[in-house]
Each structure stands twice: as C-alpha cells, then as structure tokens.
C-alpha positions as CSV (number, residue, x, y, z in Angstrom):
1,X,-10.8,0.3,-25.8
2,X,-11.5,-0.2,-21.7
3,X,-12.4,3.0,-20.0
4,X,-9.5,4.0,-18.9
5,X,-11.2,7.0,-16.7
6,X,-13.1,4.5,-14.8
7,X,-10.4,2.4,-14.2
8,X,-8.7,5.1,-12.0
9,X,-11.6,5.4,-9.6
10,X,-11.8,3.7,-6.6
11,X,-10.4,0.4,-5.5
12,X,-12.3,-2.9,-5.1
13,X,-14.5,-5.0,-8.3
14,X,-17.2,-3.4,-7.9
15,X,-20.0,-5.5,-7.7
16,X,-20.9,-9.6,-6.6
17,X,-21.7,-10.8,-9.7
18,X,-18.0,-9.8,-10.7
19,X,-16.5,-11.0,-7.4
20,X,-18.5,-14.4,-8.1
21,X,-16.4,-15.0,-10.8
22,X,-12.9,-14.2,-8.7
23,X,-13.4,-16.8,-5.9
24,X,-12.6,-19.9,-7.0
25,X,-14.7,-22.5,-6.9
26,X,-11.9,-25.7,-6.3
27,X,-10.5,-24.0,-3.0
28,X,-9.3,-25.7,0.3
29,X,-7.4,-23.9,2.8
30,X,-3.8,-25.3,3.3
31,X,-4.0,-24.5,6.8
32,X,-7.0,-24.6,9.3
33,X,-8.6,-21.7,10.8
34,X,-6.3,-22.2,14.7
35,X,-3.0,-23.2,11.9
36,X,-3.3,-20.1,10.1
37,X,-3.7,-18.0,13.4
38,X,-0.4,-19.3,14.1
39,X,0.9,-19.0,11.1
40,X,0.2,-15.4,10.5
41,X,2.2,-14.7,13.6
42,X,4.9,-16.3,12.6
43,X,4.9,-14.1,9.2
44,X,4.5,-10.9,10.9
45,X,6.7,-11.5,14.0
46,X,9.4,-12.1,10.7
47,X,8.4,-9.1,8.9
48,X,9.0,-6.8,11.9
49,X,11.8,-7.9,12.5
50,X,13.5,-8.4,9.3
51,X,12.1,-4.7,8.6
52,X,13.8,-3.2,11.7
53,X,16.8,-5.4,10.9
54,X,17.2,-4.3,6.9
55,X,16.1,-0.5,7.6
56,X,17.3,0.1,10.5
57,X,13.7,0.8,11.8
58,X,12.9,1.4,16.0
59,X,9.0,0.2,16.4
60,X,7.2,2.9,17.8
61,X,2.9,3.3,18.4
62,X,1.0,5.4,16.0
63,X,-2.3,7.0,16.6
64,X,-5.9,5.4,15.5
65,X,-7.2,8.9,15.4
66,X,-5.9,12.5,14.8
67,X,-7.3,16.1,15.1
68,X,-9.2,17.2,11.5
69,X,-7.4,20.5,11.9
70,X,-4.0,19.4,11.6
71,X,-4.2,18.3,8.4
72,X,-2.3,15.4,8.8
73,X,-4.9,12.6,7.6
74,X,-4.1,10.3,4.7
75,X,-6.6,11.3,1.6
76,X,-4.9,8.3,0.0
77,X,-6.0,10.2,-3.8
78,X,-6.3,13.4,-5.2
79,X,-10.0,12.9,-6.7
80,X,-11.6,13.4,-3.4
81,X,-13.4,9.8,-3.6
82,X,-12.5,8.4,-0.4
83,X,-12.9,10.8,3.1
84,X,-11.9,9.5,6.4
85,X,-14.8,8.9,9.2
86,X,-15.4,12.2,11.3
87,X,-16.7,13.2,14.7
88,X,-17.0,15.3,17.3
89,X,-15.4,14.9,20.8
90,X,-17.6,17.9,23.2
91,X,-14.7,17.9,25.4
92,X,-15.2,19.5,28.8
93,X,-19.0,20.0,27.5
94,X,-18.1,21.4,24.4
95,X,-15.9,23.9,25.8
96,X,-13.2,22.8,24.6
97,X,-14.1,20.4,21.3
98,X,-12.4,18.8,19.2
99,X,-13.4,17.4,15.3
100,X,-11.4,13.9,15.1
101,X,-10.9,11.7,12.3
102,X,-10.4,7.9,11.9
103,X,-7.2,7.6,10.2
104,X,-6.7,6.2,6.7
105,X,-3.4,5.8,7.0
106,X,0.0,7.7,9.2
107,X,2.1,8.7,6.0
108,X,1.6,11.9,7.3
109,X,2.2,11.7,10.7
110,X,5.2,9.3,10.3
111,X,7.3,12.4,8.6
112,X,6.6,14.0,11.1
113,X,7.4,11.2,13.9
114,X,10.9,11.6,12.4
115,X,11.3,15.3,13.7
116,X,10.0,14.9,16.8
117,X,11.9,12.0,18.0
118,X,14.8,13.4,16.1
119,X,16.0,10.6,13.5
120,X,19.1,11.3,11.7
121,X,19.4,10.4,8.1
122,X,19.5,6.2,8.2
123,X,17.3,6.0,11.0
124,X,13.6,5.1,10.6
125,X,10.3,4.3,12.6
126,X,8.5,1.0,11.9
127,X,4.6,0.9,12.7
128,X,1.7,-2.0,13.8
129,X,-1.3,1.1,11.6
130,X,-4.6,0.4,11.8
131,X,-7.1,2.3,9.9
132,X,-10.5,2.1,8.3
133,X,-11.5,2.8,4.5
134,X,-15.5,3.5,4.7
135,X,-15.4,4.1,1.0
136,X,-13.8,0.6,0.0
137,X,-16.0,-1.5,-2.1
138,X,-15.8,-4.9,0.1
139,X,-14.3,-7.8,-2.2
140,X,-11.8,-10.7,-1.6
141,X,-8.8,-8.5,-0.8
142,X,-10.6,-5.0,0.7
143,X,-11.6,-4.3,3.1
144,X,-12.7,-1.4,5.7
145,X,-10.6,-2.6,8.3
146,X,-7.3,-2.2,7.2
147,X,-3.7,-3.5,8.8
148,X,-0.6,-2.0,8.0
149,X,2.9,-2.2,8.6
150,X,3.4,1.6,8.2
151,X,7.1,2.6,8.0
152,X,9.5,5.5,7.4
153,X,13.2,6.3,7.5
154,X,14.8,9.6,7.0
155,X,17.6,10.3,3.8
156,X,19.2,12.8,2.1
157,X,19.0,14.7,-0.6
158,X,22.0,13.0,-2.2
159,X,19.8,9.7,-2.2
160,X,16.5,10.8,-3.7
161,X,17.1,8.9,-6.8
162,X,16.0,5.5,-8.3
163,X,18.8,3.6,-7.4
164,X,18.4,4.3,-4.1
165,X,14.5,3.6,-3.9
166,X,15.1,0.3,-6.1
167,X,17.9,-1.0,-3.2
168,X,15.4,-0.1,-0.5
169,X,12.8,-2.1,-2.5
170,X,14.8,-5.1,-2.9
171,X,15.6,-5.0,1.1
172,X,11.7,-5.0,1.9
173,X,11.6,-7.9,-0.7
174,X,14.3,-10.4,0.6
175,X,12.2,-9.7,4.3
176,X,9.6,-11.0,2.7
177,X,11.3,-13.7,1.5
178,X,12.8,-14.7,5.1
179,X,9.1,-14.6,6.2
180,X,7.5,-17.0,3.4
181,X,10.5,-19.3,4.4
182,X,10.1,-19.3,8.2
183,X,6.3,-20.1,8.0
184,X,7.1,-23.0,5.8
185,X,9.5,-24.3,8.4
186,X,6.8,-24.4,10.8
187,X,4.1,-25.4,8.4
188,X,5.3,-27.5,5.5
189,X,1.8,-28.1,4.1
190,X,2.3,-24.5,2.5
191,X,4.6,-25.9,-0.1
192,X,1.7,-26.5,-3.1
193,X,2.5,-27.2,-6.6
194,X,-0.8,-26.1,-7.4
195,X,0.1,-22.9,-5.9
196,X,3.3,-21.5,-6.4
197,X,5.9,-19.5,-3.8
198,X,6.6,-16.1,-4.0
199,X,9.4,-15.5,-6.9
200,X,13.1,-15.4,-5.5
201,X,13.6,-12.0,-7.5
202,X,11.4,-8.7,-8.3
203,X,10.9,-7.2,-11.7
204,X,11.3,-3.3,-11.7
205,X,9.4,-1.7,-15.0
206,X,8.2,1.7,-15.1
207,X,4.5,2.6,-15.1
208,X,5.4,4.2,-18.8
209,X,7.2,1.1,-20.2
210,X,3.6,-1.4,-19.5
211,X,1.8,1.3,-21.2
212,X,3.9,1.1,-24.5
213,X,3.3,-3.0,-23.6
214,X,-0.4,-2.6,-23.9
215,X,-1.4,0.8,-24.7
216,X,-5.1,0.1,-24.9
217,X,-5.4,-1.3,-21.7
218,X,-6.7,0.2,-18.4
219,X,-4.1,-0.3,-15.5
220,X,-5.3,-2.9,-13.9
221,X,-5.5,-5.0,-17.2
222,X,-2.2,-3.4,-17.9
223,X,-1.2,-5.1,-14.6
224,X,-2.9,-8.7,-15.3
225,X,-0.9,-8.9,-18.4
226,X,2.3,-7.8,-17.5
227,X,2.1,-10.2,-13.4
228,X,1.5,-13.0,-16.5
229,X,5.0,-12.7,-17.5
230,X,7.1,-11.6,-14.2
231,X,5.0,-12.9,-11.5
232,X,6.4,-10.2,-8.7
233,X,7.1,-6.8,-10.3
234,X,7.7,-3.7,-9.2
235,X,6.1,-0.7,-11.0
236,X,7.7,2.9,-10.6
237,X,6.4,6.3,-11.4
238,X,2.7,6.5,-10.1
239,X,0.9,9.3,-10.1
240,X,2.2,11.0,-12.8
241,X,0.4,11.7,-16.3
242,X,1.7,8.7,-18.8
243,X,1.3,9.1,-23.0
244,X,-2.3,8.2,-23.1
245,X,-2.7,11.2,-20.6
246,X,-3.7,9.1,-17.7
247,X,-1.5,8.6,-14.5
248,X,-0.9,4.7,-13.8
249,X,-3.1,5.4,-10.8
250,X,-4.4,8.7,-8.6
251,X,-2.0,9.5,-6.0
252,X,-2.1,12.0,-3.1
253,X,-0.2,14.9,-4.2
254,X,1.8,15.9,-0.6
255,X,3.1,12.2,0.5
256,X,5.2,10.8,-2.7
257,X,7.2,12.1,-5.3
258,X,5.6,11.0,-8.9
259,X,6.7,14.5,-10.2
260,X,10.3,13.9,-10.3
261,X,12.0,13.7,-13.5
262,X,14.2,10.1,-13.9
263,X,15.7,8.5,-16.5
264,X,14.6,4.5,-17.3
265,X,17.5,1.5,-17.9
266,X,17.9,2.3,-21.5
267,X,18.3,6.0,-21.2
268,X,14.8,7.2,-21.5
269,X,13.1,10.3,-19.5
270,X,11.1,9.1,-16.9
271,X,8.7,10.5,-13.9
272,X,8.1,9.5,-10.4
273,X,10.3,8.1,-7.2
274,X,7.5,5.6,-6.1
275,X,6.1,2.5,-7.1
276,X,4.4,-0.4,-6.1
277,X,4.9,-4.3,-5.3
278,X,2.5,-6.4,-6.9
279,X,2.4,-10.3,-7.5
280,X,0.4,-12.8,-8.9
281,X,-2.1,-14.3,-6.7
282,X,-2.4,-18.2,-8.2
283,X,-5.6,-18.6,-5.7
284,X,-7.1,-16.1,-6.7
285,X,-5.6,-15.8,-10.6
286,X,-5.6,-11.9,-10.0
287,X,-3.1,-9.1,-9.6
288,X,-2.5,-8.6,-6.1
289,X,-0.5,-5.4,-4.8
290,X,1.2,-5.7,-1.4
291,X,3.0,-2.8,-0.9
292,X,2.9,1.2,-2.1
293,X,6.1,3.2,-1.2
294,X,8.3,6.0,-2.0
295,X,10.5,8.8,-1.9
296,X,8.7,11.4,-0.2
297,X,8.0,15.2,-1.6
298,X,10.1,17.8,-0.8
299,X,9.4,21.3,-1.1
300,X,9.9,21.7,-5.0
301,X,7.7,18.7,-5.5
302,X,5.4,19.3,-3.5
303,X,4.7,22.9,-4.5
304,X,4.4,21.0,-8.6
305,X,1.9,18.3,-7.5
306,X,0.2,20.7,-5.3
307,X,-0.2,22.9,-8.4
308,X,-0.8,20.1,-10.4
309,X,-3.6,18.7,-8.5
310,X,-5.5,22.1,-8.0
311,X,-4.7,21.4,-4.0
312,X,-2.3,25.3,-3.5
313,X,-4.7,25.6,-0.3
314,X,-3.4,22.1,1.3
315,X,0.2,24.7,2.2
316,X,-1.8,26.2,4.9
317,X,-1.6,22.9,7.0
318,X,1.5,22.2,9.3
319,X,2.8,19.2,7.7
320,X,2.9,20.9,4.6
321,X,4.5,24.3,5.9
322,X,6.7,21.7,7.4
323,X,8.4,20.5,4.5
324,X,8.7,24.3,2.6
325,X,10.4,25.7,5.5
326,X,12.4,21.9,5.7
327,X,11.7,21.8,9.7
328,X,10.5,18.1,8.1
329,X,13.4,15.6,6.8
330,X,13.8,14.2,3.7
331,X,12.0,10.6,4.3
332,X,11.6,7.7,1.9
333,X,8.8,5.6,3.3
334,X,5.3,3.0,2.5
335,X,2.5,1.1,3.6
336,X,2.9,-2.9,3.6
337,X,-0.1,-4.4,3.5
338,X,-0.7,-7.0,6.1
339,X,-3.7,-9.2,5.4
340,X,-2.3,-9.1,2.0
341,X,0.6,-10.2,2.9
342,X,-1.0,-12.9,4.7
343,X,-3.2,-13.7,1.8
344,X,0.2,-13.9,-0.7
345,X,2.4,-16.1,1.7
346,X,-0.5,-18.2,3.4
347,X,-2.0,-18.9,0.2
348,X,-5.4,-17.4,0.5
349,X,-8.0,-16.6,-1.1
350,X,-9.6,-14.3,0.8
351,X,-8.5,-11.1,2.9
352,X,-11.4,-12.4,6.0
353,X,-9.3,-15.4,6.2
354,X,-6.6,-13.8,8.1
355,X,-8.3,-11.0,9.2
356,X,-11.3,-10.2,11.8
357,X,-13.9,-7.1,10.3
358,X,-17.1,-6.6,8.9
359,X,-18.6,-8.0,5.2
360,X,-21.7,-7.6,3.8
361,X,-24.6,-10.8,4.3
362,X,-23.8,-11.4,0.2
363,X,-19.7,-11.6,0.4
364,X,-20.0,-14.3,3.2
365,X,-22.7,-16.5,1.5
366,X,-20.5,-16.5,-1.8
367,X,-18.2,-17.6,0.6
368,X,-19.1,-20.6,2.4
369,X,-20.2,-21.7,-1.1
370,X,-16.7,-22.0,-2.2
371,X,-15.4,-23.5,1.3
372,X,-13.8,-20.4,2.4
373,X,-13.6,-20.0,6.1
374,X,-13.9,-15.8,6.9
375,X,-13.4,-15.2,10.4
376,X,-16.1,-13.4,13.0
C-alpha cells in the first residue's frame, strides 16, 4: 500500500527527477508567447464577468498584506506545514510597529468584507488575490506566486446544504465553459484533437465514495484513477476523517465546513459542504485541481473542527469571535485558480507559461528541453 500519511503533506512532486517525467517531451505551444498574452485576457476578462453575472458578485480590491495580530491570514492546512512570509514595519521609528504578513490567501478577510460593506444574503464580493506560498515545492503547476480569483457571497442558514453548494458549483462551471468558448472564437488553433476541451458537464462524487473505489490508494492516486473515467469531477467532503482514517486532504479548520453531517445520492451518511474541481490535464496526463470552495463554518462547526484540530486557542482572534457571536454572515465561498485555469483552457503545460514569478535554474533547464516557453 502507498503511504497514505505522506500523501497528505504538502502540495507540489517533490523532487526533479519526478517532475522530469511529468513534462512531456512531444510539446508545442498552441499559441505563441504575445497569442497567449492575449488570450489569457480574454479567459479572465470572461471569468469575471460571467462570475459577477452568475453570483451576483460586485468586484472589489483585496489586500496583499494584513496585520499578524488580527488573525485573519489563510494557514491554508491544519498541520502547520505552510506559514505565510512575516515582517516588521517600525512605523514612526518603532513607535508605533506593526508585524505584517504576506497573505496566502483572503478567505478570511472576504467574510469579513461581507459585514463591512453590508451584503445581504445573495450578494457577494468577487476578487483579482494575489498571494505567495514560500513553502510550495516549485513544479509544473505551483508555484510561489499565486493568482486567484477569490470570491464570496453571503446565504442563509436554510441553504447550507449540498444541493445548494452543488447548484453554485455547476454556475462557476458553465462560466468556465463560456470562457473556454470565447477564447476559441478568438483563437481557433485551440481546438486540438490531440488535446481535448474541457467536458460539457461535471461529475459530483464524494471524497468517501473514491475511497471505497480504490481503498488502497493515496488521494492523489485516488484522484488519477477516478479523472480517468469522468474527466472533470467534483469531489465533496474534504477535510474530514474518511474509513481508512485519513481525511481526503488537510484542510484549515475555521474557513469550510468538512464537519457537517450530509447524506450521499443513494441515501448514505456523509461529511463535509466543500469540495473541489479537478480535471484531467491531457498535456500534462495529470490530475489538475482548479478550484477549492465551500460552505463556510458557522459557529457549531467551527467550535467541532476547532476541537478537532487541537486549534480551541484560534477563538481568541476577531474573525473567529466573529462568527460565535454571528456579527459574521453565513457565506459560501472559494479560490479559483488562475494560472490553472489558464493552463486547463489554453492548453498548457506549464503554470510559467501564463504566468510571470520565480523558478529555480533546474525547472527552467528541464524546460527549454521540452520546448516550453516560461516567461521572465
């Protein structure tokens, strides 16, 4: 049996020799480098739209960097693997300091966006997040520079249930859909037998069900096998603790619900109101996850994963006060993945194809060996 254990740590291969063997080695770029500037624009001018348009999203700015004290950084997992970059501002020569952090992501601070510019239930903010990962292993689709389009709407209580989530999925999906199909109107080239379009419709499967698929199979195997058969999927309930005693994969404990009792299609008790979008990447011939989202904690489960993940202290912090005392609505929200996006619709094979950051002398070697053009 794979290690399991290992397979929950961080993100990324993990070392060259294994990405060596992702790249391919047949690859030429549908597009050229000045195309696929244009092209990206057109996919993410679509997106945010289509976004604001289906969810009933306003655009608003979101901040690169936020005050360590307020508690309101993205951990992004409860292991304690991956910390956001610190430093210290001596303001007014160190009178009057302040400890800042890079963000890792605004799940946080998008909650509580909501309150302070008053949403009502229906009414969402839409984001343009950048952040940076220091703790990412650097491979064809992560990176340290990370782009997202960060989003959240508030709901009721009424709606925290799968249906709901699986409607809101299904919106994000036909967006992008719309997006995939704009770009090909502009660039035609991007039709490629070799390399198949998106799929008109998403799977839904819970985390539990691919386990009793392949229950001797790390996740990400797990994931291989099952993208083999439904080629866009959408994977509910992770976070929470599945039959071989593992979760699907470590989630934060104060941003989405994985505690949640549900119930599957065919009547069977279930955990979690999240999930995640993953498709097959034929360039690549990986598993390749766009988007993670969910319905958001409220004070019952948060208090459980809190409790769950040895975290009780984390309630000192105003976001988490926040949603006890419910000053902070009920939200359903996620992170959409824009390079990766890019890389799925574009037909990519590698994240520094559509994105400008940093890689390691190694990673851009193995790269101009296989005709892949990473941007500087």
């Amino acid at each position: 049996m794979l290690d399991k254990q290992a397979d929950l740590a961080g993100p990324g291969i993990g070392n060259y020799d294994e990405l060596a063997k992702v790249l391919p080695s047949d690859y030429g770029s549908l597009l050229t480098p000045r195309e696929t500037q244009e092209a990206l624009f057109v996919v993410k001018d679509a997106i945010e739209e289509g976004l604001s348009r289906e969810l009933n999203l306003m655009r608003v700015t979101v901040p690169l960097i936020v005050d360590a004290e307020s508690g309101v950084n993205d951990m992004l997992d409860r292991d304690g693997s991956r910390t956001p970059i610190q430093f210290h501002i001596s303001n007014d020569h160190d009178k009057h300091p302040i400890d800042a952090q890079v963000v890792q992501a605004a799940t946080k601070w998008k909650r509580m966006a909501l309150e302070q510019l008053g949403l009502k239930a229906g009414e969402g903010i839409l984001t343009d997040m950048r952040a940076v990962r220091k703790d990412y292993f650097l491979d064809h689709d992560h990176s340290a520079y990370v782009d997202q389009w960060d989003w959240e709407r508030v709901m009721t209580a009424s709606s925290r249930n799968l249906e709901f989530l699986t409607d809101v999925v299904k919106k994000i999906w036909g967006v992008l859909k719309e997006a995939e199909t704009a770009v090909h109107e502009r660039f035609p080239k991007l039709h490629s037998e070799k390399w198949p379009d998106l799929p008109d419709e998403l799977t839904f499967m819970h985390a539990e069900e691919i386990l009793e698929r392949f229950p001797d199979l790390p996740r990400k195997a797990r994931e291989t096998m099952i993208l083999q058969e439904h080629p866009a999927i959408f994977i509910y309930g992770i976070g929470w603790p599945l039959a071989d005693g593992y979760p699907h994969e470590m989630r934060a404990a104060d941003y989405d619900d994985w505690v949640t009792e549900t119930t599957s299609a065919d009547g069977r008790p279930m955990h979690g109101l999240n999930g995640d979008i993953l498709v097959w990447n034929p360039v690549t011939g990986r598993r390749h996850e766009l988007t993670s989202m969910g319905i958001r904690v409220d004070a019952e489960s948060l208090r459980k994963q809190l409790e769950l993940s040895g975290q009780m202290d984390s309630l000192r912090y105003p976001y988490h006060q926040g949603i006890v005392n419910g000053t902070l609505p009920l939200s359903i929200g996620g992170g959409i993945g824009q390079s990766r996006t890019y890389m799925a619709i574009l037909k990519k094979a590698h994240l520094g194809e559509v994105s400008v950051t940093v890689w390691p002398k190694i990673l851009k070697e193995l790269c101009a060996e296989r005709n892949i053009h990473v941007l500087e």
